[in-house]
C-alpha positions as CSV (number, residue, x, y, z in Angstrom):
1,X,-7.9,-18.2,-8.6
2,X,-5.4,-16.5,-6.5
3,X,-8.1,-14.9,-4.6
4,X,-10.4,-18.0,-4.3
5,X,-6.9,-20.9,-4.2
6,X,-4.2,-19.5,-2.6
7,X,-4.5,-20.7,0.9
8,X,-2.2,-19.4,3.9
9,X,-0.9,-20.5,7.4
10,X,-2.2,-18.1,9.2
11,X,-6.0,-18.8,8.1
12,X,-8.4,-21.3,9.6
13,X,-7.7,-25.0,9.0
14,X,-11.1,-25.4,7.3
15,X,-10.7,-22.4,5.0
16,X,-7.3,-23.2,4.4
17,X,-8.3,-27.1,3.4
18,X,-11.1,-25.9,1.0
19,X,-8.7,-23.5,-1.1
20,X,-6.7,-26.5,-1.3
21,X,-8.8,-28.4,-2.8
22,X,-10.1,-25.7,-5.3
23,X,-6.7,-25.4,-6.3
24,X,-6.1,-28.8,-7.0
25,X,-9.4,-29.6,-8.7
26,X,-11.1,-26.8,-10.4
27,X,-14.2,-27.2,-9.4
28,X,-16.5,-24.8,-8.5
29,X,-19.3,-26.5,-7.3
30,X,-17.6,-28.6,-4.9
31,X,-15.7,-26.2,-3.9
32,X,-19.2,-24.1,-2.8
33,X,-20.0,-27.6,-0.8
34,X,-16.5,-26.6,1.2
35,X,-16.1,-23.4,1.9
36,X,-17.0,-22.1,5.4
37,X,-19.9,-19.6,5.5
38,X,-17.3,-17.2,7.2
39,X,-15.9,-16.8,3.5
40,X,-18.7,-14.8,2.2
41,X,-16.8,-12.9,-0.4
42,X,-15.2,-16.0,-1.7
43,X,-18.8,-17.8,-1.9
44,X,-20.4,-15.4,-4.1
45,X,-17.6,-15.7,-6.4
46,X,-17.6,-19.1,-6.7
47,X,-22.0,-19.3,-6.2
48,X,-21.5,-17.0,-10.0
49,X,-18.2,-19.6,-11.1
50,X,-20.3,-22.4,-10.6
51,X,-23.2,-21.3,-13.0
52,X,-20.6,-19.5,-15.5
53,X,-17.6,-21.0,-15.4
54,X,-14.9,-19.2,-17.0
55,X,-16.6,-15.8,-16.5
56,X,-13.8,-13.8,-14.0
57,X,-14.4,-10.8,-15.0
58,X,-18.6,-11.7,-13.8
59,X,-17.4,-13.2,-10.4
60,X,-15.4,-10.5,-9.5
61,X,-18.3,-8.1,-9.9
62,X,-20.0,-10.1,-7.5
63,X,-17.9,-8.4,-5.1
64,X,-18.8,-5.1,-3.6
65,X,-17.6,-2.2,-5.6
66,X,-15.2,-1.0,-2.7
67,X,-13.5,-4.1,-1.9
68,X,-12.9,-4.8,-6.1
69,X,-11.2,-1.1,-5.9
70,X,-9.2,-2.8,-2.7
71,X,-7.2,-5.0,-5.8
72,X,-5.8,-2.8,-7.9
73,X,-4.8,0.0,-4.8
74,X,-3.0,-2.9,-3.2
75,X,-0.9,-3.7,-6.0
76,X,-0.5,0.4,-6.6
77,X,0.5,0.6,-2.7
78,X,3.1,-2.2,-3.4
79,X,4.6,-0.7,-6.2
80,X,4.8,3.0,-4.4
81,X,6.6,0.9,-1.2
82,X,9.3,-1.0,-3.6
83,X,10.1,2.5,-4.9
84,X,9.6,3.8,-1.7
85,X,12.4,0.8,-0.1
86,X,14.4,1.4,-4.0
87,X,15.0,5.0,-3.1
88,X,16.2,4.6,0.7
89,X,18.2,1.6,-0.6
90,X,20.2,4.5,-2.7
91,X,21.1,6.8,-0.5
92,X,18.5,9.2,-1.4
93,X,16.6,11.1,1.4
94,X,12.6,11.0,2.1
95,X,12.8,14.6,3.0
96,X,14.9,16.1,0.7
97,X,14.1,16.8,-2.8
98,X,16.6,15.7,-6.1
99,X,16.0,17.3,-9.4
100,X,13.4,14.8,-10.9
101,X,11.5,14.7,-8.2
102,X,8.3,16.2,-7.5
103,X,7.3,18.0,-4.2
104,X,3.6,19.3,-2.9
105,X,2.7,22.1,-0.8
106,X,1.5,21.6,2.8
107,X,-1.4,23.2,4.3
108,X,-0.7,25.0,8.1
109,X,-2.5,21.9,9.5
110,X,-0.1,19.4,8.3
111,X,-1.9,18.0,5.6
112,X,-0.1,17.7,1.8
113,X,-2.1,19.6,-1.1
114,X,-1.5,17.1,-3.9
115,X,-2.9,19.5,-6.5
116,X,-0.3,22.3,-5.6
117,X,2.6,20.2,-6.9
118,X,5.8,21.3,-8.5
119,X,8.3,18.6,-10.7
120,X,12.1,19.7,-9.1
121,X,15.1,21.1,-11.0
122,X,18.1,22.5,-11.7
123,X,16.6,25.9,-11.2
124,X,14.0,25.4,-8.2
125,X,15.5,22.4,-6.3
126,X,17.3,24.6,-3.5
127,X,13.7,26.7,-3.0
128,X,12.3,23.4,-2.8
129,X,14.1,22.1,0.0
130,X,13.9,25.3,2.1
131,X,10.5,24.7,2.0
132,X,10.6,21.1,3.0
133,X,12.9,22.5,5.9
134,X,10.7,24.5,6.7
135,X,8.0,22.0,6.7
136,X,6.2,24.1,3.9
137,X,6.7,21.5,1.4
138,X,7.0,17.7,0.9
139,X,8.6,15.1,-1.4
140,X,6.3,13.1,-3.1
141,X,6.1,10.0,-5.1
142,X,4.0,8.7,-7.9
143,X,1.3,5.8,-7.2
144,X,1.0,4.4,-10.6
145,X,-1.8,4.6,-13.0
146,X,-2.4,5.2,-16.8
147,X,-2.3,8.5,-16.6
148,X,1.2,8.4,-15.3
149,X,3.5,11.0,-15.4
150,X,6.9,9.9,-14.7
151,X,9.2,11.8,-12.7
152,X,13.0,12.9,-13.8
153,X,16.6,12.0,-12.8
154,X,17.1,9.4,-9.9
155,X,13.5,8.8,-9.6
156,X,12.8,8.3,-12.9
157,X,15.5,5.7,-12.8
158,X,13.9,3.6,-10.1
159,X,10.4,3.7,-11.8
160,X,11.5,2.6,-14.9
161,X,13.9,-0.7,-13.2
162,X,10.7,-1.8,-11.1
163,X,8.6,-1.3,-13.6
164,X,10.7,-3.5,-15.9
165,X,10.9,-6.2,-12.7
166,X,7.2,-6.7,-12.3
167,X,6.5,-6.8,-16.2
168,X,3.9,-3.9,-15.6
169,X,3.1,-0.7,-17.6
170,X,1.1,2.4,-16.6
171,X,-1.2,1.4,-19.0
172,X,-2.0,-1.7,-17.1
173,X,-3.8,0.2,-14.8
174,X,-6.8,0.9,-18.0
175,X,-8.4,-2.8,-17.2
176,X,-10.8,-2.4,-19.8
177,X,-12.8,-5.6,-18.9
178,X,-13.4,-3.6,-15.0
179,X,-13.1,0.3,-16.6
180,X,-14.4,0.9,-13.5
181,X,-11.4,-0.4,-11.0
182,X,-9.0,1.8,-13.6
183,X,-6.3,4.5,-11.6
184,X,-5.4,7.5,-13.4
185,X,-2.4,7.9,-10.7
186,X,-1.9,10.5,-8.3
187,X,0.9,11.5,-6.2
188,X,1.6,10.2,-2.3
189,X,4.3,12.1,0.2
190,X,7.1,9.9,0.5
191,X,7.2,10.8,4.4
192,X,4.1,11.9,6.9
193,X,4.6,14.3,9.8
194,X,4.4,13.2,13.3
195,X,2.6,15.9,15.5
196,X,3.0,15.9,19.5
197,X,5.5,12.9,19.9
198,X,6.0,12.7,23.6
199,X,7.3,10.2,25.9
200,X,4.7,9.8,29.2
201,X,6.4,7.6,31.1
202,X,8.4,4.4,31.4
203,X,7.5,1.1,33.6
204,X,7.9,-1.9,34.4
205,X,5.8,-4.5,31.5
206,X,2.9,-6.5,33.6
207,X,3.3,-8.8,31.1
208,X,7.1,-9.6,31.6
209,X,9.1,-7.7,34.8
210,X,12.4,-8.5,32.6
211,X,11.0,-5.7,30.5
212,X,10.2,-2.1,30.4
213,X,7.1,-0.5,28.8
214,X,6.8,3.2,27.6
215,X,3.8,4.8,26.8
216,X,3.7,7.5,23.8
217,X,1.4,9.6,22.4
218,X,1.4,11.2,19.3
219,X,-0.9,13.0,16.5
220,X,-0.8,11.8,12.6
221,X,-2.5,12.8,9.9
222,X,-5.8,11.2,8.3
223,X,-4.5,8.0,6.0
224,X,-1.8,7.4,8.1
225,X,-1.2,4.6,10.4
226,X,0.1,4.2,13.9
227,X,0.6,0.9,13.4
228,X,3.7,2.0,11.4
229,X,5.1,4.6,13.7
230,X,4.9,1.9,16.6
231,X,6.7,-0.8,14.5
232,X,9.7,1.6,13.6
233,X,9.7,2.3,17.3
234,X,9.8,-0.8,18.7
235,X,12.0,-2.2,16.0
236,X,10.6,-6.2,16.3
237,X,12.3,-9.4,15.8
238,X,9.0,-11.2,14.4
239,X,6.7,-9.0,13.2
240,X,3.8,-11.4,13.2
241,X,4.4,-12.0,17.1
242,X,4.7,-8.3,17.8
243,X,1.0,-8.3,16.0
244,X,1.8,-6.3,13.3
């Protein structure tokens, strides 16, 4: 119902007025009268609602198998960011390890090798960060699944606290109605490299003389966004404005 109810401003009047409506009456059949062709996803869901009522777990398999991975990986991605923000929030650096944490290699071309991972300690923790110095190594943090292994110390700390927040267990992520949306887990770099950052020049903006424009360029990995990079560049006010 979330998916199918939950309208939002920044949608189309018409699809935001139909979700409306589903939310306040239930009814899928009516609500298959409403909703805009545009919402394609949304129809087959409620096309399979309609005849079964009740049956979720059937109108989500309506979807197509990539977009019903989409749900749990978003909710996995939120979790890895609030630890992500939890960490910062503490003092605690992307790109230097703390015993608890766990740290992958990096291969010549930039990219992390999550399989050659190491869990930092007493004994390792200052090899560690000579390697992540030396841009040999990475720290890296858990996206959550049931085959979880949680981290030591600080980090360990954090996972457990958000964890406890959001009412969520690694074991959640074994949805045995969908086995086949289930995340074993896996570990994420906490930071991604930036390759060839350089500064091309600086203008005046066409769009407003009262402002200047620079144009970068720069190299990131695959999985990463620039979208990111350029937000923590230009630092905006309203992030909806800016188009991010």
């Amino acid at each position: 119902m979330v998916f199918l109810a939950r309208s939002s401003l920044f949608e189309h009047p018409d699809s935001r007025e139909a979700r409306q409506k589903l939310r306040v009456s239930g009814d899928f059949k009516k609500a298959l009268e409403d909703y805009p062709k545009q919402l394609r996803y949304e129809r087959l869901m409620l096309r399979h609602l309609a005849a079964r009522p009740g049956d979720y777990v059937g109108a989500f398999r309506r979807l197509p198998p990539r977009l019903l991975e989409l749900f749990p990986q978003a909710y996995q991605s939120y979790l890895f960011n609030v630890v992500l923000s939890r960490r910062l929030k503490q003092g605690l650096k992307l790109n230097r390890a703390e015993v608890g944490d766990y740290a992958v290699s990096v291969e010549h071309s930039g990219l992390p090798m999550l399989t050659m991972n190491k869990l930092v300690d007493n004994e390792n923790v200052a090899e560690v960060n000579r390697g992540i110095e030396a841009g040999k190594m990475r720290v890296a943090i858990l996206l959550m699944g049931y085959k979880h292994k949680p981290p030591m110390g600080f980090q360990s700390k954090i996972e457990s606290e958000i964890l406890e927040e959001e009412n969520v267990s690694p074991r959640d992520f074994k949805i045995g109605s969908l086995p086949e949306i289930s995340l074993k887990g896996k570990l994420r770099t906490a930071a991604i490299g930036i390759n060839h950052l350089d500064l091309e020049d600086i203008s005046v903006d066409p769009a407003d003389h009262a402002r200047l424009a620079v144009n970068v360029t720069f190299n990131l990995q695959k999985g990463s966004y620039a979208t990111v990079i350029l937000r923590e560049l230009m630092k905006p006010r309203d992030l909806l404005k800016a188009g991010f």
